[in-house]
Phi, psi and omega in degrees: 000142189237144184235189203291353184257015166260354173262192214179140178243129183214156184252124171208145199268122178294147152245341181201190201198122156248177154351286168220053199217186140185155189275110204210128205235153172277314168280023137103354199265146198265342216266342186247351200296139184248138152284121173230139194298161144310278163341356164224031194209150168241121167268173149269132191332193197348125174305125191262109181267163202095355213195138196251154182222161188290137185234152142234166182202182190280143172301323180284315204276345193281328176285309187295346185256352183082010183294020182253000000 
């Protein structure tokens, strides 16, 4: 079970959005950007693409995606 001191808040640039992914790099560059579901992540709201926002997530999956 993961409680609140497994997630981790990081500002990252969406570049794309499908249905039930989005597309998202820590340094804004898309050529590094990882697909991650939706379902496993919290924006402050609506999702923007082009434009980067605070997300949160579980901490092990932002180190399996390199968002750190």
């Amino acid at each position: 079970m993961t409680d609140a001191f497994d997630k981790i808040e990081l500002e990252l640039m969406i570049h794309a959005e499908t249905e039930h992914a989005v597309l998202v790099s820590a340094d804004g560059a898309e050529d590094a950007a990882m697909w991650c579901s939706k379902a496993l992540l919290d924006f402050q709201g609506p999702i923007r693409c082009g434009k980067a926002q605070i997300v949160t997530m579980d901490i092990r999956l932002a180190e399996t995606k390199g968002l750190l």
